[in-house]
Every structure is written in C-alpha cells, then in structure tokens.
C-alpha positions in Angstrom: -81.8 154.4 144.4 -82.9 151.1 145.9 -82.4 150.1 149.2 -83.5 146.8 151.5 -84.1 146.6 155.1 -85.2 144.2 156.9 -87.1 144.9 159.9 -89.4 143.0 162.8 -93.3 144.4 163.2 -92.3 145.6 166.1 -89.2 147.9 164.7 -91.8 148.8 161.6 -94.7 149.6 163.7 -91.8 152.2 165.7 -90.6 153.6 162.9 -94.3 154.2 161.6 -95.3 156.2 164.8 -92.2 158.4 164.6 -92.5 158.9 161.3 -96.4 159.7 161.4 -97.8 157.1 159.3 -101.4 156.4 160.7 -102.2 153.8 158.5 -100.6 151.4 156.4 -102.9 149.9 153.5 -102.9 145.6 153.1 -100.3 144.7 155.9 -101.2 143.6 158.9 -99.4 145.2 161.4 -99.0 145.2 165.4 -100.8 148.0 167.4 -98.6 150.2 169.5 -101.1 148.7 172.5 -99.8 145.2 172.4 -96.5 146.5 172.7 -95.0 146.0 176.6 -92.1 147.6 177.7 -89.6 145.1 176.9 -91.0 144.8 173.1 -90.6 148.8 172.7 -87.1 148.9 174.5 -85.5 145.7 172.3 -87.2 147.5 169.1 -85.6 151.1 170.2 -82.7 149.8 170.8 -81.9 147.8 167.9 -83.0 151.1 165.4 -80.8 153.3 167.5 -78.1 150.3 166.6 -78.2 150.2 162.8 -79.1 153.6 162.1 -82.3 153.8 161.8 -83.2 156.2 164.5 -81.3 159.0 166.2 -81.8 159.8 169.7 -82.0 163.4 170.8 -84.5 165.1 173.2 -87.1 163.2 171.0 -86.2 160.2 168.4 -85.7 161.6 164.8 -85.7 159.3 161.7 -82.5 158.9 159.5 -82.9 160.2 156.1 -84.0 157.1 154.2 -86.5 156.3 157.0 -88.1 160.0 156.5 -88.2 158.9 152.9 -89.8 155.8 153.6 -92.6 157.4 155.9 -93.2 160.2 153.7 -93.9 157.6 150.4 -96.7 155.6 153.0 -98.2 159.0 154.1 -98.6 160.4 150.8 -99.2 157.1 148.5 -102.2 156.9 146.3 -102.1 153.5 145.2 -101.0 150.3 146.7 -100.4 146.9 144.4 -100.5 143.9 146.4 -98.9 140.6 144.7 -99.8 137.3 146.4 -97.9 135.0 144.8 -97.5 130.8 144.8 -94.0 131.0 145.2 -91.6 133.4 146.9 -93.3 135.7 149.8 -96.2 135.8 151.0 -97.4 138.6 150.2 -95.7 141.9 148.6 -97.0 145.3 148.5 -96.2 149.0 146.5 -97.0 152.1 148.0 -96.4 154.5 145.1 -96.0 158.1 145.5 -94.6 160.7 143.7 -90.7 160.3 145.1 -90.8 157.0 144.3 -92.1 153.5 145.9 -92.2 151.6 149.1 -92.1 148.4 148.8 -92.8 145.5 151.5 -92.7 141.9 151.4 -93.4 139.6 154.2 -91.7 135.9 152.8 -92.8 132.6 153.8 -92.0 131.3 157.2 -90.5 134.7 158.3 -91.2 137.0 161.0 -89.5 140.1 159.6 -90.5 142.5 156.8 -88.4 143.0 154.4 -88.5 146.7 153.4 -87.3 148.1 149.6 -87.2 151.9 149.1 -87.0 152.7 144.9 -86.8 155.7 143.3 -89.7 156.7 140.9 -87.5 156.1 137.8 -87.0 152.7 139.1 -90.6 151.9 139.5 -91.5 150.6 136.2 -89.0 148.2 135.6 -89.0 146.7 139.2 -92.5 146.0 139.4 -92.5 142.7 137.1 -88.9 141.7 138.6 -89.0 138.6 140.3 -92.4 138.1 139.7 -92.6 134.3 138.8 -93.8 135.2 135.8 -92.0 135.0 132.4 -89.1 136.9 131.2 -90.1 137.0 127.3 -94.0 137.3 127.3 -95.6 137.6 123.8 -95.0 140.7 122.1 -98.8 141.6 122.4 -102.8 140.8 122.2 -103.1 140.3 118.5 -100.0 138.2 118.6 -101.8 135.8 121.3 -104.8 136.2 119.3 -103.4 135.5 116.1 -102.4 131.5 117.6 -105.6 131.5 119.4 -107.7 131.6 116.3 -105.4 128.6 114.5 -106.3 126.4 117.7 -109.9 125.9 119.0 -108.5 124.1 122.3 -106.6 127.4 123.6 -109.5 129.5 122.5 -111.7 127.0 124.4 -109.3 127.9 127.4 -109.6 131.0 127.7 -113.4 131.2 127.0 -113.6 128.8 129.9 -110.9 130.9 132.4 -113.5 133.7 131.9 -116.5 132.0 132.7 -116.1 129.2 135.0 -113.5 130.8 137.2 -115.6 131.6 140.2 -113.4 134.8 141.5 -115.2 138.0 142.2 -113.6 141.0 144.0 -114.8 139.6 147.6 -112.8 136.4 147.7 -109.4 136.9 149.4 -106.3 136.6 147.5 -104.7 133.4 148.9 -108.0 131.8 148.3 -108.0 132.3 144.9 -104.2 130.9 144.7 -105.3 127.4 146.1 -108.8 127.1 143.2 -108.5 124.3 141.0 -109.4 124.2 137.4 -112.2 121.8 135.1 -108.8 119.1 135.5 -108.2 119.2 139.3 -105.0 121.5 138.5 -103.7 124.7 140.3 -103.1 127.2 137.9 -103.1 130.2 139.0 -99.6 131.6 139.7 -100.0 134.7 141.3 -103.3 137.4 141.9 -102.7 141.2 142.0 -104.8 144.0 144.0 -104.8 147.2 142.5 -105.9 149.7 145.4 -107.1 152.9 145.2 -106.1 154.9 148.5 -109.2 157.8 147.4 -111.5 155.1 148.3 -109.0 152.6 150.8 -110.1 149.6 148.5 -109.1 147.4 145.6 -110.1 148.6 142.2 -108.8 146.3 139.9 -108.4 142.6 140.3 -105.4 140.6 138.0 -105.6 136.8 138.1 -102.3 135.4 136.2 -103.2 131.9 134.9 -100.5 129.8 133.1 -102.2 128.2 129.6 -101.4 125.9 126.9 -99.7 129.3 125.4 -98.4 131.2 128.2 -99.7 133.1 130.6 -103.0 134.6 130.2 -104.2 137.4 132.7 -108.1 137.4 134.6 -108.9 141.5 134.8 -111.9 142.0 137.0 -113.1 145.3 138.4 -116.8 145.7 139.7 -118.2 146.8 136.5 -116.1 144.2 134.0 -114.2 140.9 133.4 -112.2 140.4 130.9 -109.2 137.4 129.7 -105.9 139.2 128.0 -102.2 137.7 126.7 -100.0 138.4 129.6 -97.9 140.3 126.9 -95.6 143.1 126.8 -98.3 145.7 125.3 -100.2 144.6 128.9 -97.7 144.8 131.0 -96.6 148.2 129.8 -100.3 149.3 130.4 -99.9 148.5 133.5 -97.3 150.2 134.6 -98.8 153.3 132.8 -101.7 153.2 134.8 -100.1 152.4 138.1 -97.9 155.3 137.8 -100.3 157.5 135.9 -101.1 160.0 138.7 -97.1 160.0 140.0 -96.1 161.3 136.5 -98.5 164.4 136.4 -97.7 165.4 140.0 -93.4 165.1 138.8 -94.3 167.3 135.8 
C-alpha cells in the first residue's frame, strides 16, 4: 500500500483533531486557535469533498485517514531528511502498521502526505533521496581505495574534525556550511528522533567526496565518518525499524 495526499495546514491540522493526534513531532503546524471561522469552514468543506471526512452527528475519518492518525499517535521514531534539493523538509513517523510520511516542498503551501505499509518501509526510505543509486558495496570496500590514496584519507580525516556540527545546530544550517575550499558539500542531513525522549538521537550528515558519498554520524556520546555504502544503509534501515519488527512478531 502507498498512497499520496496532498493537503493545506489547515485541512492537516483538522484531520489531526478528529483523529486525536496531540502532537506531531518536527512539523510545524497551525494551532486550532489561529483558526477563524472561515479557515475551519473552507478546510471542512473541502475534506467532506474528496473523501476525507464523513459527516454524521459528529465528523468521522475515512479509513485511510484513521490509518494515518493512528501511525502519528502510536510512532516511536521519526526521521527527518532536510535535503539541498527537492522539499524542504521530509519526515517518517514509523509505527508498527507501517509509515507516515510528510514532506513540505519548496515554495509550497500544502503538505504532501504518503501513507506506506511496513513492508514498504525499507525500500522507500533511500528513494528519491538525492543520493546515489549504486553506493559502494561496503566500509572495507571504501576503505580498501582510501588506504591507496592519502588525499581521500586526508578528506575524511578532515570531514571529521573540522566540520563544526554538533547536535544543537539546526538542520538547514548545516546544509548552507562551507568546506576548507569555500564549497557546499553537504547534500542532505538526517534527524533520527526518539519519540521515548521527543528528541533527536542520532545525527547523519551526507557529504559528497572525491569517492562518493561519505556519511557524518554524530550522537551525544560519538562522531564518527563512514562509506555511504550499502552495508550502512541496510543498518540503517535495521535500526529504524528495529522496534516495529518485534512488536509485528
């Protein structure tokens, strides 16, 4: 299953009310306060339109937007991909049933809301990504060329410690930091949230190299440089979905 929607912040902030949804982690959303009458009629009416919403005694959710609510309610992590190209911002709320994902793209006023089911999950996450298609197979393969050539090692020696990026500094900022030449590299910076504790716990900085992509993991207690390579990317998507796979056991 993978559907899209795409809907205004008033129409999601709606739809989140109905559906329960007290909080939603990384976007920043409209209050039901600033809404005036006109805003809540015009975002009724348009849900009531496609299908969103049905109107009884009280408004009930369709089916996929009960799905969608329940995923935010119940999520315990949330990946949030800032990105130089494409939107700008994108976040996962993963949950057992599957993922919720929203993206807000550049120069647009509406959300554009993706519902994908947990088998899904793992093979969307690095879609459309901006980053390669064919990374290296894995570290030691990365490592193997970096030992043959003293100016990549040098880069990635100097990505770990002259990069000034701690767990503080907002993502876009750390988009727009330049390196020892003047030159953007940094393609895209990923939050890895934690919803036990409401805050990033992992920090991945993707830098494009002489050979590649290399990847910046910080957390509080450690930094470390890695090959953006397959091996890492399939960690990744083991440890994102880590605590959905015991509770579908």
């Amino acid at each position: 299953m993978e559907k899209s929607y795409y809907f205004s912040k008033n129409e999601l902030v709606l739809l989140l009310g109905i559906g329960n949804v007290t909080e939603i982690y990384g976007f920043q959303m409209p209050s039901e306060k600033e809404f005036d009458d006109n805003a809540f009629t015009m975002a009724l009416y348009q849900l009531v339109k496609r299908g969103c919403i049905e109107m009884g005694q009280e408004p009930e959710l369709s089916e996929d937007m009960k799905w969608m609510t329940k995923v935010l309610r119940t999520c315990t992590k949330v990946l949030s991909v800032v990105s130089a190209e494409g939107s700008e911002q994108k976040c996962w709320y993963l949950a057992q049933p599957g993922a919720v994902v929203m993206e807000l793209p550049v120069l647009s006023e509406e959300v554009r809301v993706r519902l994908v089911s947990q088998e899904k999950i793992a093979e969307e996450i690095f879609a459309g990504a901006d980053l390669p298609e064919n990374p290296l197979e894995n570290e030691a393969a990365g490592q193997k060329i970096e030992d043959s050539q003293s100016g990549i090692k040098k880069e990635g020696a100097e990505l770990l410690e002259n990069l000034s990026i701690n767990m503080d500094i907002s993502q876009k900022d750390i988009l727009e930091m330049e390196d020892a030449n003047g030159i953007k590299n940094i393609v895209s910076v990923w939050d890895v949230a934690d919803m036990k504790v409401h805050a990033p716990v992992e920090r991945l900085v993707f830098y494009e190299g002489s050979l590649g992509y290399r990847v910046l993991i910080l957390t509080d207690e450690s930094r470390q440089v890695v090959f953006d390579s397959m091996e890492f990317r399939k960690k990744l998507q083991e440890s994102l979905l880590e605590e959905e796979k015991k509770w579908s056991l």
